[in-house]
N, C-alpha and C positions, 0 to 999 in steps of 0.2 A: 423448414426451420432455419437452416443456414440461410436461405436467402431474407426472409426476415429479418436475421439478425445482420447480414452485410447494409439490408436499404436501410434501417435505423442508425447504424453506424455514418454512412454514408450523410443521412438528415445531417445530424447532428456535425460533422464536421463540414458540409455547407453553410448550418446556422451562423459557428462559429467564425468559417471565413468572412460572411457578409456580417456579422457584427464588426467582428476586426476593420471593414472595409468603410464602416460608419465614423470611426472613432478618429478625432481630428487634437492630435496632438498637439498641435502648435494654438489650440482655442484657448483663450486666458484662464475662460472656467477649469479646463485640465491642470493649467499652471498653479492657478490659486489653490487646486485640492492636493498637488504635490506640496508646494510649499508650508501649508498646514500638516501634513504628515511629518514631514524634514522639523518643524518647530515643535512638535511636539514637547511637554513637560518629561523632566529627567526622572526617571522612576529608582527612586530609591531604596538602596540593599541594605539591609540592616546588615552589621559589621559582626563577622561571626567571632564569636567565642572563641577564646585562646583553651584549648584542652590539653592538660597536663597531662603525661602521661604516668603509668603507675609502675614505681619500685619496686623492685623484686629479687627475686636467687633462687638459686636451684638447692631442693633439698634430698638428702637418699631417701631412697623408702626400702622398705625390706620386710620380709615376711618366712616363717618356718609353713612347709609345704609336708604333707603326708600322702602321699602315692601311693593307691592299691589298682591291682587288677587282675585277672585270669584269664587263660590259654588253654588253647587244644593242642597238644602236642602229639605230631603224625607218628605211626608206625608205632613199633614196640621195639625197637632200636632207638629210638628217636630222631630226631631230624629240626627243622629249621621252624623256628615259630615268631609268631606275629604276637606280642600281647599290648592290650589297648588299656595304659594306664592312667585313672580319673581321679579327681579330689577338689576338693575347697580351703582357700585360702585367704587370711585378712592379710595386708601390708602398709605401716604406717610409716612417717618418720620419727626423727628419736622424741620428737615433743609430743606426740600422740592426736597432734591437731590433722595433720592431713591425714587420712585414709581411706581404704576402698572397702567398698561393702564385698560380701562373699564375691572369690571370684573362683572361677569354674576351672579348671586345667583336665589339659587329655593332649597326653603325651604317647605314643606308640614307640615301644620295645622291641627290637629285632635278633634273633639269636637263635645258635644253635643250642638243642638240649638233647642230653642223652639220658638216659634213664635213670634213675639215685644218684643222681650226681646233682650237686649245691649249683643255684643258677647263680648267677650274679652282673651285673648290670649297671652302667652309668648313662642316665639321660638328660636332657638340657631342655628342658622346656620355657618355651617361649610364649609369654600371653601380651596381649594387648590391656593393661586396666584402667581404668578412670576410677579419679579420687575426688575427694569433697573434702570440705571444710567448712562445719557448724552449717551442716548440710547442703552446701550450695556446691556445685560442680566447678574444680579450682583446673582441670586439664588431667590427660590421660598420657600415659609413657608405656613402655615396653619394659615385662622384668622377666628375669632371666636368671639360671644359675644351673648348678650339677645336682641330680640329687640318682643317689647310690640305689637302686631295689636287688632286692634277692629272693630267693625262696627255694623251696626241693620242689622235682616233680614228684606226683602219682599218677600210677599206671598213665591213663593220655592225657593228665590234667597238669596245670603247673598253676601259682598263687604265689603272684611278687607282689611287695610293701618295701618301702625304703622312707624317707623322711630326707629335709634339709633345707637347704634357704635357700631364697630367690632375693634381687634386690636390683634397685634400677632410681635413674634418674629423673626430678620433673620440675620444671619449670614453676613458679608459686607466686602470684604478685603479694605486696606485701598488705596487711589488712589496716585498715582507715584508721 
């Protein structure tokens, strides 16, 4: 098989030596078909469009956040727990035109707990959301804030809720 494919290789760059070896540069016919290339007519560019770009500012957005979730709390002393706290939340600006449809949050809690004793907790959840405007996708920001959960344990169970606002900045061109 390789050899096959060397003697074909091989043809073919023969061919094109003795082609090359034909070709007589200096004949007028050469000349005259360079010169018709070189004169050629000038192909013209239609003149693009001046695009204006579009005004804009940045507006807050903000939203009230409800955080619930549960835990297994080790031992019957208690000890150190993981709880994985979930919720849904709207966040507009103050004119009510931008906003993002439900967004999803899951923020993780870490702490020690001891047995009848009040948990209590501050977490900072950070989501990624994208907003609209009269329904068309206007760009997506980062929103962010503190929000407080607490709760009592029982026996190895524990149940935090807290509530509070998140709020962040975004980018908005201005509408036509």
């Amino acid at each position: 098989m390789k050899k096959i494919i060397i003697t074909a290789v091989c043809g073919l760059f023969a061919a094109s030596a003795s082609a090359a070896e034909n070709l007589n540069f200096t004949d007028a016919a050469f000349l005259k078909q360079a010169n018709s290339i070189a004169s050629a007519p000038a192909v013209e560019v239609p003149a693009a469009k001046p695009v204006r770009a579009k005004a804009g500012h940045y507006v807050q957005v903000s939203g009230y956040v409800n955080l619930n979730g549960n835990g297994w709390v080790p031992g019957t002393t208690g000890g150190f727990t993981s709880v994985t706290l979930t919720g849904w939340a709207n966040f507009r600006d103050s004119s009510g035109k931008v906003t993002s449809n439900n967004s999803y949050l899951n923020v993780n809690a870490s702490m020690w707990i001891y047995p009848n004793q009040h948990v209590y907790q501050t977490v900072w959840p950070n989501v990624y959301v994208q907003f609209y405007r009269n329904g068309k996708p206007v760009g997506s920001t980062n929103m962010s804030g503190s929000i407080s959960v607490s709760g009592w344990p029982s026996s190895n169970f524990v149940s935090l809720s807290g509530s509070g606002y998140m709020n962040g900045s975004i980018y908005v061109e201005d509408e036509e």
